[in-house]
C-alpha positions in Angstrom: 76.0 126.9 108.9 74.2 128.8 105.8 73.5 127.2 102.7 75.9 129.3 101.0 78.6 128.3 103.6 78.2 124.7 102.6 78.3 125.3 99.0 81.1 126.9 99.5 83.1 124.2 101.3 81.4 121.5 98.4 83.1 124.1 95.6 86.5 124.3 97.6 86.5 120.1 98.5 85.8 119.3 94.3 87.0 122.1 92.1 90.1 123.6 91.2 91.1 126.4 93.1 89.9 129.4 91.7 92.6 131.7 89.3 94.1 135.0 90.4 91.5 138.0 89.6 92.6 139.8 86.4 93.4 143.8 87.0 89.6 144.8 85.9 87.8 141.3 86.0 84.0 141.6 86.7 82.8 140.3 89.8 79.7 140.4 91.3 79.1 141.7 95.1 78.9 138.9 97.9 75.1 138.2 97.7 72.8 139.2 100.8 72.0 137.1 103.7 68.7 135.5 103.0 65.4 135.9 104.5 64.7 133.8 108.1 61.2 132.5 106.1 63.9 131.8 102.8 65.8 129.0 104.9 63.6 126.1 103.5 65.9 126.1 100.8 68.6 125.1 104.2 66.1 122.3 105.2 65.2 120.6 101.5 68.8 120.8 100.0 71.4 121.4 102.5 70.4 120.0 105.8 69.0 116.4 103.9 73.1 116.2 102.5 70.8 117.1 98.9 73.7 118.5 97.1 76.3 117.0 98.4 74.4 113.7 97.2 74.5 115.3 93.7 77.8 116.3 94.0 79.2 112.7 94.5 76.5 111.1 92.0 76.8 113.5 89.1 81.1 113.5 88.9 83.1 115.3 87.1 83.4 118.5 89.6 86.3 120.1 87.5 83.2 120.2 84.6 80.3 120.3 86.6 78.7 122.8 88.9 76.4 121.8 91.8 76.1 124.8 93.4 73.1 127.4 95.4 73.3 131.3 96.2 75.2 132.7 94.0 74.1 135.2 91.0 72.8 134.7 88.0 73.0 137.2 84.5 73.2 136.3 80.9 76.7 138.9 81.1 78.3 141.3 83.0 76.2 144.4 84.2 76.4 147.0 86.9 74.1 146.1 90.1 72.5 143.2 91.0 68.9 144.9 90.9 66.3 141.9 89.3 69.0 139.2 89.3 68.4 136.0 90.7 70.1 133.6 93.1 68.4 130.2 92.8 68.1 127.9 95.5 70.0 125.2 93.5 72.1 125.5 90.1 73.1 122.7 88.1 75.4 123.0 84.8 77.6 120.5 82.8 80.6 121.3 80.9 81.3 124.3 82.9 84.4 126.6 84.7 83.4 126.0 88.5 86.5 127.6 89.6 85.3 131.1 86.9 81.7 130.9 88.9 84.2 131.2 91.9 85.9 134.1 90.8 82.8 135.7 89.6 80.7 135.2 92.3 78.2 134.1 90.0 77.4 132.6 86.9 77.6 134.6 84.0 76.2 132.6 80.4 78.4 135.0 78.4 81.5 133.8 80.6 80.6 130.1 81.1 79.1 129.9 77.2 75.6 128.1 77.7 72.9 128.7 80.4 72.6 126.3 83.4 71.1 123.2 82.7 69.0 123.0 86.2 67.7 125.5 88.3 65.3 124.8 91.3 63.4 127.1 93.5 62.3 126.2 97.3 58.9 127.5 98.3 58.9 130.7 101.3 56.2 133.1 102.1 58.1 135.7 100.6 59.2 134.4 97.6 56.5 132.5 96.0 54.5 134.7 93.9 57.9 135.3 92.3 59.0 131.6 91.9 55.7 130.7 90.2 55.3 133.5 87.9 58.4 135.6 87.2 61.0 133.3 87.3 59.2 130.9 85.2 60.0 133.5 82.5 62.9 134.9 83.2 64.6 131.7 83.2 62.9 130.6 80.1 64.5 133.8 78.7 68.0 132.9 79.8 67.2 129.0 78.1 67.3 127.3 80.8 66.8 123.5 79.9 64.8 122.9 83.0 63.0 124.7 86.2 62.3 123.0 89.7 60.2 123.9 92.0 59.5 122.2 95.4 57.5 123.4 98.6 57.6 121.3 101.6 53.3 121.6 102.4 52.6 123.3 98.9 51.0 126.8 101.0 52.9 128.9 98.8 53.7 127.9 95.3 50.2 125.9 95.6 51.9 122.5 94.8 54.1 120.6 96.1 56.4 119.4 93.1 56.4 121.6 90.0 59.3 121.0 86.9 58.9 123.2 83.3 60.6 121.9 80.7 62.0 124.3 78.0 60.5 124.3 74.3 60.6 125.9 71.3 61.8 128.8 73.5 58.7 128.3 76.4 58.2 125.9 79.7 56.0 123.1 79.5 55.2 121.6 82.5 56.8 118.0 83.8 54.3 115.4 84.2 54.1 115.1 87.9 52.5 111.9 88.6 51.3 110.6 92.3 52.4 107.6 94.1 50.4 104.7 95.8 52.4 105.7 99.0 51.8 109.5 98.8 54.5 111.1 96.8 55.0 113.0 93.8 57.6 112.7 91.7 58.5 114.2 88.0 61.1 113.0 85.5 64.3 115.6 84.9 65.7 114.5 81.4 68.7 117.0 82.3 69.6 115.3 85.0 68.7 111.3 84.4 66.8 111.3 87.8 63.0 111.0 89.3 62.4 114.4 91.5 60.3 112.9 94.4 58.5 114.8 97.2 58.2 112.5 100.1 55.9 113.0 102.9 57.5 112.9 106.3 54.6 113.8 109.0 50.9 115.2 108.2 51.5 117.7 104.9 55.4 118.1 105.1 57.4 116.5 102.8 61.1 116.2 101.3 62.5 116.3 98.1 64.4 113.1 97.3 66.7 112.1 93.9 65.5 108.7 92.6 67.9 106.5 90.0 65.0 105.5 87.3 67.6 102.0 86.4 67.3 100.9 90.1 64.8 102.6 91.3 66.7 103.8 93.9 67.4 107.0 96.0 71.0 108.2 94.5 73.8 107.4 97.6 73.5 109.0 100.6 76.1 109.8 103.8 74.0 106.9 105.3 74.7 104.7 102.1 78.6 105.8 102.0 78.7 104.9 105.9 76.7 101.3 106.0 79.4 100.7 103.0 82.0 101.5 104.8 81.0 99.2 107.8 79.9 96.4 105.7 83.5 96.3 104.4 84.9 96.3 107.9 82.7 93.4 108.7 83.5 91.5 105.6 87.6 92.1 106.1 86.7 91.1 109.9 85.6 87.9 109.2 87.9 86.9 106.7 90.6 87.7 108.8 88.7 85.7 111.5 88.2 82.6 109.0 91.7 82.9 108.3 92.8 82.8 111.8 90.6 80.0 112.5 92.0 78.3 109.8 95.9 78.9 111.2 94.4 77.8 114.7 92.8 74.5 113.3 96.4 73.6 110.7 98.6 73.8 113.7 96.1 71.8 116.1 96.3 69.4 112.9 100.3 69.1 112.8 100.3 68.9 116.7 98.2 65.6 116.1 99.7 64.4 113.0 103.6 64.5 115.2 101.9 63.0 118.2 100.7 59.7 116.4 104.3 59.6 114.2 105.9 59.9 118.5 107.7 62.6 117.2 
C-alpha cells in the first residue's frame, strides 16, 4: 500500500465527504507515482502509523488536515511543472474535503498556507529539500519546515526544522540527547520532533508530548488500552461473582444453624 493510498483512506475515515465538482472547478492531475529511492517517506511516516498518530492526537478532522502527496500552489495555474508534493502537510482551520476535490492544496482556496510541512530524505531528492524548498516554502509563509533523514547521507543531518520570520527560516534548535537522539521543538504543532536511533546510524522520527514527556498514542497505546479495560471489567465481574458465590454459601449456613 503507497503512502498516498493510506492518506487517502485517513482523509475518507475523518472528513466529510468531498462536494460534487462544480461545471469548471480547478483540479489538479492525480500526482505521479513516486520514486523506488522516494519511499523513505513510506517507512518514517506511514509504515511507523506516523500520521495516523497525528490524526487521532491533533482532532478536529472536519478543520484539520493531516495529509502527504498531494499538490501544493499558492492558486490555481495550468501544469504542475515546479510544484511540490511534501512528504507530510499539516494545516488547521482548513476544508479537508476542498483539498479532496482539488487534489491539492491551493492557499488562494483554503485562505492561509499550511502550517507544517516535512520533507523525508532520498537520494534523489535532497539537494532539492535542503536548498529549494527551504525557499520556496518560505515564499508560500509556511509557519514551519521539517526535515528528517533516516542516516543523515543525503540532507547531511539527521533532524532539521526552519522556522518562519520576518518573511525568512531560521533554523529550530536541534538539541542531542544523553541516549542518542535529536529532537527539535515545533511551536505549530505543541510537540518535540525526535529522531530515534533504531540499529547502527538509522533512525525514526517519533512525536513527543512536552507536558508528559511522552510519545503521543500509538496503535500499541490504543490496543494495551483496550486490553487493560478487558482485564479490569474481567475482574470485576470475577470479584462480583465471587462475592454472589460467597453470600449464598453465607445464607446456606445461616438456614442450617436456624434448622431451617
Amino acid at each position: 500500500m503507497t503512502a498516498t493510498t493510506i492518506d487517502s483512506i485517513a482523509i475518507a475515515a475523518k472528513a466529510p465527504p468531498a462536494p460534487p465538482l462544480a461545471p469548471g472547478r480547478f483540479r489538479f492531475p492525480d500526482p505521479p507515482q513516486r520514486e523506488p529511492d522516494e519511499m523513505t517517506n513510506y517507512i518514517q511516516l506511514h509504515q511507523t502509523g506516523n500520521s495516523y498518530h497525528l490524526i487521532q492526537y491533533l482532532g478536529n478532522p472536519e478543520t484539520t488536515l493531516v495529509t502527504a502527496d498531494f499538490w501544493l500552489a499558492q492558486g490555481p495555474r495550468p501544469g504542475t511543472t515546479g510544484l511540490r508534493r511534501p512528504d507530510l502537510l499539516i494545516a488547521f482551520d482548513v476544508n479537508p474535503a476542498a483539498y479532496k476535490a482539488t487534489r491539492g492544496y491551493l492557499i488562494t482556496e483554503q485562505g492561509k498556507p499550511p502550517d507544517f510541512v516535512m520533507e523525508v530524505a532520498s537520494e534523489s531528492t535532497a539537494s532539492v529539500d535542503v536548498v529549494q524548498k527551504r525557499a520556496e516554502y518560505a515564499a508560500l509563509g509556511i509557519p514551519e519546515y521539517w526535515r528528517v533523514d533516516e542516516t543523515g547521507e543525503f540532507h547531511g543531518e539527521r533532524l532539521a526544522g526552519d522556522r518562519l520570520v520576518d518573511g525568512k527560516y531560521e533554523p529550530i534548535p536541534i538539541a542531542e540527547l544523553p541516549d542518542g537522539s535529536l529532537q527539535g521543538y515545533s511551536a505549530v504543532l505543541n510537540l518535540y520532533l525526535r529522531w530515534e536511533r533504531v540499529q547502527g546510524d538509522e533512525g525514526l522520527l517519533g512525536w513527543y508530548d512536552p507536558d508528559t514527556g511522552q510519545h503521543i498514542p500509538t496503535l500499541i497505546d490504543e490496543r494495551e488500552a483496550r486490553l487493560q479495560e478487558r482485564e479490569a471489567r474481567l475482574r470485576a465481574e470475577a470479584r462480583a461473582d465471587s462475592a454472589e458465590t460467597r453470600n449464598r454459601e453465607l445464607e446456606a449456613e445461616l438456614r442450617r444453624l436456624r434448622g431451617d
